[in-house]
PDB file of N, CA, C and O in Angstrom, chain B, residues numbered from 101:
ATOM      1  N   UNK B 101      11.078  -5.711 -15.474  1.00  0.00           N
ATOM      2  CA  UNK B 101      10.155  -6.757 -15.879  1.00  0.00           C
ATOM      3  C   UNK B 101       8.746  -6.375 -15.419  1.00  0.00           C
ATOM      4  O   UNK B 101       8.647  -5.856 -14.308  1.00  0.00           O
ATOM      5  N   UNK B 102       7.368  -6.626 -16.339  1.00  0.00           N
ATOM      6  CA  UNK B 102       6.461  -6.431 -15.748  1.00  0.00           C
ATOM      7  C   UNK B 102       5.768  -6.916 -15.237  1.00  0.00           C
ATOM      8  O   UNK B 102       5.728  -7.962 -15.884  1.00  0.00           O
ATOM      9  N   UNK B 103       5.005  -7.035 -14.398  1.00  0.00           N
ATOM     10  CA  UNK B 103       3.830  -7.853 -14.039  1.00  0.00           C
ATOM     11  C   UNK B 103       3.328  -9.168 -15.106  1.00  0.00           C
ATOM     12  O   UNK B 103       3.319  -9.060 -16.332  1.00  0.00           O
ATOM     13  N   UNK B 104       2.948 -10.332 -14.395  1.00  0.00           N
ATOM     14  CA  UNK B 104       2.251 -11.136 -15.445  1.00  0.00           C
ATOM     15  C   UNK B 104       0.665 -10.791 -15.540  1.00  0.00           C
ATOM     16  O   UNK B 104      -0.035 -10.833 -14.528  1.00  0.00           O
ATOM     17  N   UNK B 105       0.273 -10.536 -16.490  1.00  0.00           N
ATOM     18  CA  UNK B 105      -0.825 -10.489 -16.807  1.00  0.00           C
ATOM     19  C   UNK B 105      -2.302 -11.277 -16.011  1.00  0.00           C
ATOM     20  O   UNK B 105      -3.378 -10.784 -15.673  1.00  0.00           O
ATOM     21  N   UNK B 106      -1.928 -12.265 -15.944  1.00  0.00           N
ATOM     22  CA  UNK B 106      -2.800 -13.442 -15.255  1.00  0.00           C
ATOM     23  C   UNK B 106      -2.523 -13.214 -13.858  1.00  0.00           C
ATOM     24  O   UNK B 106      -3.447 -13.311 -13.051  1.00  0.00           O
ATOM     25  N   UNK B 107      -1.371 -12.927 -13.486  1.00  0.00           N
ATOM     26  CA  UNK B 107      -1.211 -12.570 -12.229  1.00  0.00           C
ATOM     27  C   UNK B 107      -2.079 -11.346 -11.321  1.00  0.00           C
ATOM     28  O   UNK B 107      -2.627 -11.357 -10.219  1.00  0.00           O
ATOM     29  N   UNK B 108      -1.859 -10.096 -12.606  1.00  0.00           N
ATOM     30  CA  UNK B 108      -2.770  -8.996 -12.191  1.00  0.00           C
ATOM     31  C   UNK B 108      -4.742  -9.263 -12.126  1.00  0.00           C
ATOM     32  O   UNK B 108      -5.619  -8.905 -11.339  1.00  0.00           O
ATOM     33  N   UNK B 109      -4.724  -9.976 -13.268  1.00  0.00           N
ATOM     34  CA  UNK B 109      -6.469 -10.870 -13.075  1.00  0.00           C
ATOM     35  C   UNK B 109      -7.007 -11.096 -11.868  1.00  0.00           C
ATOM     36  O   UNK B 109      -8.139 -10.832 -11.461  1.00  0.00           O
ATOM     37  N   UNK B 110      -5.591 -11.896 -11.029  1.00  0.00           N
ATOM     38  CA  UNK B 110      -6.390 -12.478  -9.716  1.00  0.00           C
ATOM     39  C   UNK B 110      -6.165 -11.424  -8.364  1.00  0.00           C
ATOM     40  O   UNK B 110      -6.840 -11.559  -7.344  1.00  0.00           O
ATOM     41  N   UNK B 111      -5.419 -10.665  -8.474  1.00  0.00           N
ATOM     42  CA  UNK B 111      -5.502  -9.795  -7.489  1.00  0.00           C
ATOM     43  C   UNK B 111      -6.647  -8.659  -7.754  1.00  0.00           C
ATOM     44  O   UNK B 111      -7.345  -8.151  -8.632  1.00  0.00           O
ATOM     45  N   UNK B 112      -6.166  -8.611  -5.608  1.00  0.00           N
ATOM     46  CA  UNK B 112      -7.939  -7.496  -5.857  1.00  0.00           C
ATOM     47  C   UNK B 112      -7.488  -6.922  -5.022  1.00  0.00           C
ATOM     48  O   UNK B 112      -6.413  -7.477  -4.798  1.00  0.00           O
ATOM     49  N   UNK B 113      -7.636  -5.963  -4.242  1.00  0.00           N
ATOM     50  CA  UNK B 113      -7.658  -4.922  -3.306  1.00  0.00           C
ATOM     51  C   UNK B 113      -8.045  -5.383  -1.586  1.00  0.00           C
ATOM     52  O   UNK B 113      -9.157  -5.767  -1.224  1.00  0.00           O
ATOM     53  N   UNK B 114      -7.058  -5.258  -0.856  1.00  0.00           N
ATOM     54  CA  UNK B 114      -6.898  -6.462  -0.010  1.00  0.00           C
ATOM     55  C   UNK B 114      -8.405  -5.840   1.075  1.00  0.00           C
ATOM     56  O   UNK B 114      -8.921  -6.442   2.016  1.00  0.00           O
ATOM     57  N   UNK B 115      -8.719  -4.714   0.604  1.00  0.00           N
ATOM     58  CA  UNK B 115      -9.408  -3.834   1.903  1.00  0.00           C
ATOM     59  C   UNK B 115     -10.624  -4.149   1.623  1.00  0.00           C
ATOM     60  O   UNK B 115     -11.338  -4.716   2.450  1.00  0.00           O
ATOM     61  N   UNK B 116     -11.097  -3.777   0.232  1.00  0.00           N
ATOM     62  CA  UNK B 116     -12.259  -3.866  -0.607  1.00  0.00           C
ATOM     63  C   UNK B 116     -12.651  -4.793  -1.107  1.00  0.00           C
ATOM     64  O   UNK B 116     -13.836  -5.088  -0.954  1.00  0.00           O
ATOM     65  N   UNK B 117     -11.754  -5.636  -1.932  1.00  0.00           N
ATOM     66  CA  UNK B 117     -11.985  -6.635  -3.032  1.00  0.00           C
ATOM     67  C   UNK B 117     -11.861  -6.733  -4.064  1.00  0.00           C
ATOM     68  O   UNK B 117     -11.881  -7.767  -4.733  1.00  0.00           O
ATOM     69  N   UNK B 118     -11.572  -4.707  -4.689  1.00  0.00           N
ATOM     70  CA  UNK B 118     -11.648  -4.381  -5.732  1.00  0.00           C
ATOM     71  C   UNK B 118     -10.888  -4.595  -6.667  1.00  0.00           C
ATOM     72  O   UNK B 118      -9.788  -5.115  -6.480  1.00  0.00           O
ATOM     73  N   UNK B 119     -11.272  -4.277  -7.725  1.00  0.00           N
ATOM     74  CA  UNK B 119     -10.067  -4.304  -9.228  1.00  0.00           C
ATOM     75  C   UNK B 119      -8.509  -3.664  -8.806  1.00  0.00           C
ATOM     76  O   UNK B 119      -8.236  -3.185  -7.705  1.00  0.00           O
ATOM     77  N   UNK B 120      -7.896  -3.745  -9.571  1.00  0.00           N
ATOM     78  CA  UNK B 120      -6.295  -2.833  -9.005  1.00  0.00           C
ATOM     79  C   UNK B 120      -6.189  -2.521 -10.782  1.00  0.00           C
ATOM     80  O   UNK B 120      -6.410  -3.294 -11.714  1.00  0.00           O
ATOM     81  N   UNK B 121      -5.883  -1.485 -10.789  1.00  0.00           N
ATOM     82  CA  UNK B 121      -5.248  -1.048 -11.934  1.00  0.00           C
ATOM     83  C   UNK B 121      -3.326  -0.927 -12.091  1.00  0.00           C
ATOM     84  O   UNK B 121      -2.917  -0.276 -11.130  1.00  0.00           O
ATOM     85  N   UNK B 122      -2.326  -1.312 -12.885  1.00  0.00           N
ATOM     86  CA  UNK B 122      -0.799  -1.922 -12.734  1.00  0.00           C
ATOM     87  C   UNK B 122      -0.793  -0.259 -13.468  1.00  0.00           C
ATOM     88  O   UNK B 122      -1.326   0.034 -14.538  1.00  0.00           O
ATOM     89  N   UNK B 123       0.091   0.833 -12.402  1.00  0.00           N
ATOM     90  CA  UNK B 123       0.773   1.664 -13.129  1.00  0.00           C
ATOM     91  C   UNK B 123       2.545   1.404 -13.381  1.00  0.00           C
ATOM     92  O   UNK B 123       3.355   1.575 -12.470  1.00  0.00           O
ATOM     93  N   UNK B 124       2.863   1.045 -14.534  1.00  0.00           N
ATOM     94  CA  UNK B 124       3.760   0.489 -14.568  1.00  0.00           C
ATOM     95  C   UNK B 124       4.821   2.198 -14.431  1.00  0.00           C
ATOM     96  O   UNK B 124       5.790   1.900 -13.732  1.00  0.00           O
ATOM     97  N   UNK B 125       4.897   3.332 -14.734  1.00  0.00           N
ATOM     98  CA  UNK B 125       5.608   4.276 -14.366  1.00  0.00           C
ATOM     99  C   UNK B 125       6.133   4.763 -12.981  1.00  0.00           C
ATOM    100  O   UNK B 125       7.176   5.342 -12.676  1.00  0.00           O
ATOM    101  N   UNK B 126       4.872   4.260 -12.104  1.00  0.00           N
ATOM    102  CA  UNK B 126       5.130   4.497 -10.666  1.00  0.00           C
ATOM    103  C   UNK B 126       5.376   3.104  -9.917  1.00  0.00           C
ATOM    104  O   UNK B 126       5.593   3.181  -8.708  1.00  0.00           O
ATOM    105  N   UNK B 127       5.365   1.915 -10.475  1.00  0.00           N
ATOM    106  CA  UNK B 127       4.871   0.741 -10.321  1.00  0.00           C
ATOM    107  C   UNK B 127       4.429   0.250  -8.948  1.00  0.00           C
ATOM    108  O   UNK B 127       4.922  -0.298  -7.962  1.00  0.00           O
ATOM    109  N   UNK B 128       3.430   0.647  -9.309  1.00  0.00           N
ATOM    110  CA  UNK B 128       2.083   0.257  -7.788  1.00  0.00           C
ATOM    111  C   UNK B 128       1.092  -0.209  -8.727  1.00  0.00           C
ATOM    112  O   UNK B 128       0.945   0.096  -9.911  1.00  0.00           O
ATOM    113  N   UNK B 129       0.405  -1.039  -7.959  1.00  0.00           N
ATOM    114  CA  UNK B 129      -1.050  -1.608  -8.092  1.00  0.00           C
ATOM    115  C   UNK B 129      -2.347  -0.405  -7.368  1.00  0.00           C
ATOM    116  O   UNK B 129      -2.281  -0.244  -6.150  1.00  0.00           O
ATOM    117  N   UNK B 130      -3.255   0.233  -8.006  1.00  0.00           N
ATOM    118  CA  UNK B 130      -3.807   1.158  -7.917  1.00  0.00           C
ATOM    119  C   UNK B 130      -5.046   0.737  -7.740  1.00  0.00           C
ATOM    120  O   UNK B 130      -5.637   0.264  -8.710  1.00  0.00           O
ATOM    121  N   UNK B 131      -5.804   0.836  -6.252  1.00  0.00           N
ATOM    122  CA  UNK B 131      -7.652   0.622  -6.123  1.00  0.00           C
ATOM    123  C   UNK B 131      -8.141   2.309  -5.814  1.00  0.00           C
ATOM    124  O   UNK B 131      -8.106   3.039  -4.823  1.00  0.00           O
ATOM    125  N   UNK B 132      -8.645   2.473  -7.376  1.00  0.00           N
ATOM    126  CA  UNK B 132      -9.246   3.401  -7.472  1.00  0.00           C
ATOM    127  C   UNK B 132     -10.413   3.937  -6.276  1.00  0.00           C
ATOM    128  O   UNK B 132     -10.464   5.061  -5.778  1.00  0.00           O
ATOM    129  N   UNK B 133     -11.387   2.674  -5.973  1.00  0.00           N
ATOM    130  CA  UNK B 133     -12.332   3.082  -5.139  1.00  0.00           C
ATOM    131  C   UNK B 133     -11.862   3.614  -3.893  1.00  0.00           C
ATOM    132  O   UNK B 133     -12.360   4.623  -3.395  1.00  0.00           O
ATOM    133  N   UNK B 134     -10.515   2.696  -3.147  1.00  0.00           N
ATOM    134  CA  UNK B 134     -10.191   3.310  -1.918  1.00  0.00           C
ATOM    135  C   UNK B 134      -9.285   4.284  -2.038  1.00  0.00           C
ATOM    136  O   UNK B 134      -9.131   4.913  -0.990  1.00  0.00           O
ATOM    137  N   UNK B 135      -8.414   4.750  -3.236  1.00  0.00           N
ATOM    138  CA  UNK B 135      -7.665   6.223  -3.406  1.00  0.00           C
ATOM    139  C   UNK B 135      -6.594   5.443  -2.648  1.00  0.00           C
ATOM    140  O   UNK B 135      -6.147   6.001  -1.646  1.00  0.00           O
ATOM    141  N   UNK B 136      -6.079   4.156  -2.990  1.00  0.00           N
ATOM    142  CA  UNK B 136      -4.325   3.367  -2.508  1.00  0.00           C
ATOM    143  C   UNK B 136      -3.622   2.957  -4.090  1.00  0.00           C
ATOM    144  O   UNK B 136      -4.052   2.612  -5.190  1.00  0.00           O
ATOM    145  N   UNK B 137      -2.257   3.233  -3.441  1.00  0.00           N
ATOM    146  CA  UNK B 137      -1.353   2.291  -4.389  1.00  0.00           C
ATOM    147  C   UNK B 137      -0.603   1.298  -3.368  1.00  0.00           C
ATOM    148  O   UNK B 137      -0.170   1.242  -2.216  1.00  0.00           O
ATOM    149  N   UNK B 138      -0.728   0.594  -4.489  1.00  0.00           N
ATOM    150  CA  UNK B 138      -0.079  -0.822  -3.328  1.00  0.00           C
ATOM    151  C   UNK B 138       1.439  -0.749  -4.321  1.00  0.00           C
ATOM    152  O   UNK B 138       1.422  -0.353  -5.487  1.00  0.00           O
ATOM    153  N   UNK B 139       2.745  -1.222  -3.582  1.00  0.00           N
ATOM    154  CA  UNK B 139       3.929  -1.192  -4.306  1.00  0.00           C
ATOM    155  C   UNK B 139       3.995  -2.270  -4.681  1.00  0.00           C
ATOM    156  O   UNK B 139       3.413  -3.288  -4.307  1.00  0.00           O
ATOM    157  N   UNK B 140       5.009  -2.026  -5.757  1.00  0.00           N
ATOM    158  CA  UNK B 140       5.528  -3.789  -6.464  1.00  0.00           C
ATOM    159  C   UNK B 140       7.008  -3.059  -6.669  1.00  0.00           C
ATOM    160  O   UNK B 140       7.356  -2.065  -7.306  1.00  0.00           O
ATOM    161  N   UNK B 141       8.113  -4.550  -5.366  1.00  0.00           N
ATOM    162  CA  UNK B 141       8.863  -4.480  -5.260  1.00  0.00           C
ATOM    163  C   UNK B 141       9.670  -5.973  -5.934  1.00  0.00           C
ATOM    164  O   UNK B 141       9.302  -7.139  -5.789  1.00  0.00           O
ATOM    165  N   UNK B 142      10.772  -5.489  -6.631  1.00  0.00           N
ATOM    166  CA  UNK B 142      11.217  -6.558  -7.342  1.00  0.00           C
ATOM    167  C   UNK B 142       9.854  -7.702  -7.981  1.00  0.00           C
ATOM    168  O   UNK B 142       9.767  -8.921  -7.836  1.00  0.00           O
ATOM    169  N   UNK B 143       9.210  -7.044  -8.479  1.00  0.00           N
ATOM    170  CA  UNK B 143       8.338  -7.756  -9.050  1.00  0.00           C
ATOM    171  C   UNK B 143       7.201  -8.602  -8.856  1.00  0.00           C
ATOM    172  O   UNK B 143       6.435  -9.016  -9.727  1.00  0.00           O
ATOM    173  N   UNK B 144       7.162  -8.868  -7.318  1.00  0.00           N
ATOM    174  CA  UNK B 144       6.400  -8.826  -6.155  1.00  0.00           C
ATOM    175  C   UNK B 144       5.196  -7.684  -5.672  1.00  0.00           C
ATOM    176  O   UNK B 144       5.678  -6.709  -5.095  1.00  0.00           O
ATOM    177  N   UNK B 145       3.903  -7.674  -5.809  1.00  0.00           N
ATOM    178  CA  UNK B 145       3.038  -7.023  -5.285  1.00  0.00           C
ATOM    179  C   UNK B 145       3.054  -6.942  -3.560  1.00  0.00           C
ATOM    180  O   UNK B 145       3.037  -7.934  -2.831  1.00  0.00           O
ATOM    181  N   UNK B 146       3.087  -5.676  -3.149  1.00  0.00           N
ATOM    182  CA  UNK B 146       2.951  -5.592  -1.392  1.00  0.00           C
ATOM    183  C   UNK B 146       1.897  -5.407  -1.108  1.00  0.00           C
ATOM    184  O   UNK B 146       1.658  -4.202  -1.024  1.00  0.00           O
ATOM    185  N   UNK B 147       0.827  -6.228  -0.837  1.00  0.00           N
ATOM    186  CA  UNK B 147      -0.472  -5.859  -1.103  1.00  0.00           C
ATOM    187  C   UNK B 147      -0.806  -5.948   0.166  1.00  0.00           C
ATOM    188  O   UNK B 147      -1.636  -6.834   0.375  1.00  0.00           O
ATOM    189  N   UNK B 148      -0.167  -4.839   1.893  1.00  0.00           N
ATOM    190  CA  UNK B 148      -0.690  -5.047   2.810  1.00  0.00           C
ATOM    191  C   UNK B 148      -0.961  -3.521   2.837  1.00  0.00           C
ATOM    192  O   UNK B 148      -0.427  -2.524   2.351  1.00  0.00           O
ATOM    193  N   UNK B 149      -2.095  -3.806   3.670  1.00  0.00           N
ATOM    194  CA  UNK B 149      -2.648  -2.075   3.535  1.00  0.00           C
ATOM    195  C   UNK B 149      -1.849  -1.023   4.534  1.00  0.00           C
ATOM    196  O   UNK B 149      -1.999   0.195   4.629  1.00  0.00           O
ATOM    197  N   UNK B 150      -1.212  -1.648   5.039  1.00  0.00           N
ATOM    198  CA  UNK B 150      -0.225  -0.127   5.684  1.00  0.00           C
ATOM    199  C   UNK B 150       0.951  -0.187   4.929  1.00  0.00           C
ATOM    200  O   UNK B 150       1.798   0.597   5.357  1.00  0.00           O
ATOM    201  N   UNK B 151       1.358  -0.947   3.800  1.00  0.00           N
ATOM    202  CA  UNK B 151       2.337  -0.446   3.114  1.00  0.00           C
ATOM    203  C   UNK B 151       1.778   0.781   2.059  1.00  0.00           C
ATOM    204  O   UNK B 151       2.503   1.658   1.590  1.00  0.00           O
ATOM    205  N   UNK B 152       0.505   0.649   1.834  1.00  0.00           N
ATOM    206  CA  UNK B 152       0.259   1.074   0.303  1.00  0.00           C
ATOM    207  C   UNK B 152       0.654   2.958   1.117  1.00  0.00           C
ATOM    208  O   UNK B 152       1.159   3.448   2.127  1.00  0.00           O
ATOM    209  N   UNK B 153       0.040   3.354  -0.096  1.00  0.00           N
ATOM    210  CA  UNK B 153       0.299   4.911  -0.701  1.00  0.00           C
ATOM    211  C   UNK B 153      -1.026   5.920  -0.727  1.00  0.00           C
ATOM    212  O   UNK B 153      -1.388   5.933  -1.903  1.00  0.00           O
ATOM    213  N   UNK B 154      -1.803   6.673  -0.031  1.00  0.00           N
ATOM    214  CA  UNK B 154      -2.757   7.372  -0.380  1.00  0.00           C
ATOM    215  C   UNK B 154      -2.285   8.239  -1.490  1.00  0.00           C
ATOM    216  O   UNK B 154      -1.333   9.018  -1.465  1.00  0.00           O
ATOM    217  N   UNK B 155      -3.347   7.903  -2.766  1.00  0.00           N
ATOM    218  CA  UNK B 155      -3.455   8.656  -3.820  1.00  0.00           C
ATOM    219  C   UNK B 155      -3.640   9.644  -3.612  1.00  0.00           C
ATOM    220  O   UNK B 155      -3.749  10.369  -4.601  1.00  0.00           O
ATOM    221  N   UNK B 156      -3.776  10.233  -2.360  1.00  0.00           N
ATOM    222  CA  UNK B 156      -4.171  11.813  -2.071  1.00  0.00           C
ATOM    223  C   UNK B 156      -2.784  12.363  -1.842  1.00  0.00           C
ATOM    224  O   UNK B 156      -2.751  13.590  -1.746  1.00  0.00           O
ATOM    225  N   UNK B 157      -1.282  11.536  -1.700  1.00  0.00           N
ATOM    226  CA  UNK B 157      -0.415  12.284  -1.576  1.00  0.00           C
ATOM    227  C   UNK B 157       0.289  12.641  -2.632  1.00  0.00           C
ATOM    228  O   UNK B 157       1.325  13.268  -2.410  1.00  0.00           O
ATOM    229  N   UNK B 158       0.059  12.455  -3.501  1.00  0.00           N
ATOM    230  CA  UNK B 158       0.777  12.762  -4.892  1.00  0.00           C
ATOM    231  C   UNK B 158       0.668  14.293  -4.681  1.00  0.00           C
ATOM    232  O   UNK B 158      -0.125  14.746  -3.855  1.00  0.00           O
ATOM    233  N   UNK B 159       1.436  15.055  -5.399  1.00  0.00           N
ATOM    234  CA  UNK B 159       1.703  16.421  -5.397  1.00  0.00           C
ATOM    235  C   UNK B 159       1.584  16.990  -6.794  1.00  0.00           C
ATOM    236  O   UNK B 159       2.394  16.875  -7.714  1.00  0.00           O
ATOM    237  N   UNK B 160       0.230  17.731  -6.782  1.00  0.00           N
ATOM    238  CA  UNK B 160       0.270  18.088  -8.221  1.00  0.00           C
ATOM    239  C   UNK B 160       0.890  19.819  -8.484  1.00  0.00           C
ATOM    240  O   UNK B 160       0.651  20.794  -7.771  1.00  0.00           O
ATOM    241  N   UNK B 161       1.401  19.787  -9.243  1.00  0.00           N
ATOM    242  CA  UNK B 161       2.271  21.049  -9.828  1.00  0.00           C
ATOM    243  C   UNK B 161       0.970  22.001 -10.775  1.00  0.00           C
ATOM    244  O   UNK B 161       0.375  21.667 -11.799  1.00  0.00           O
ATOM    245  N   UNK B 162       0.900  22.789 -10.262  1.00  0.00           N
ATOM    246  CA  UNK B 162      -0.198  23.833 -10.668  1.00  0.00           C
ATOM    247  C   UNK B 162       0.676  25.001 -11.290  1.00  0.00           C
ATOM    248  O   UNK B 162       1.168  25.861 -10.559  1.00  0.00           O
ATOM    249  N   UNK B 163       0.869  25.003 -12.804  1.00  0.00           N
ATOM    250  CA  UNK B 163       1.665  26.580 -13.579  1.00  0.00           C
ATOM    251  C   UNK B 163       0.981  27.377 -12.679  1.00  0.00           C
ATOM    252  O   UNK B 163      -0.139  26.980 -12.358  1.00  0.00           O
ATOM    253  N   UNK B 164       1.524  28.748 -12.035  1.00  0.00           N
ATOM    254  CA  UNK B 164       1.717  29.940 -11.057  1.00  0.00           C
ATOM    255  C   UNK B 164       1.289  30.860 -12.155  1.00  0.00           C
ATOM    256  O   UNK B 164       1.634  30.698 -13.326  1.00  0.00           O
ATOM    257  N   UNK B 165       0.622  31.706 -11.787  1.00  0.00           N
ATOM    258  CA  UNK B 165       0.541  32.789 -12.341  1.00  0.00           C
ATOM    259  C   UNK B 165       1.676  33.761 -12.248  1.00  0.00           C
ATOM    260  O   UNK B 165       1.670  34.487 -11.253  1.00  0.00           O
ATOM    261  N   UNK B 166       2.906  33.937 -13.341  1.00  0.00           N
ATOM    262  CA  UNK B 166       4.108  34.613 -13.452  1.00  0.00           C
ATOM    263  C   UNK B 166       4.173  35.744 -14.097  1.00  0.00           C
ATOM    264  O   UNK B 166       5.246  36.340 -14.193  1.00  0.00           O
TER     265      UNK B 166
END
């Protein structure tokens, strides 16, 4: 199930204030400015800042020169 729409409107970024962008593939709530994903568990946003996710840990896969 996804997020309600109106729901995502009123949230903001608990650190900043900011917008959150809903990636529904990874499903986190995303504040671009501070580089966090916040989780959404059972459909529920965790919007405390030591749960979230630094966007800096994602692991990007770079093709190798073979």
């Amino acid at each position: 199930m996804a997020l309600d729409s109106k729901l995502l409107a009123l949230l903001v970024c608990p650190l900043c204030k900011g917008e959150l962008n809903y990636d529904r593939v990874a499903n986190e709530l995303i504040c671009e400015f501070d580089q966090l994903a916040y989780p959404v568990r059972d459909d529920i946003p965790v919007m405390l800042p030591e749960e979230a996710r630094a966007l800096s840990e994602q692991v990007e896969v770079v093709p190798g020169d073979e």
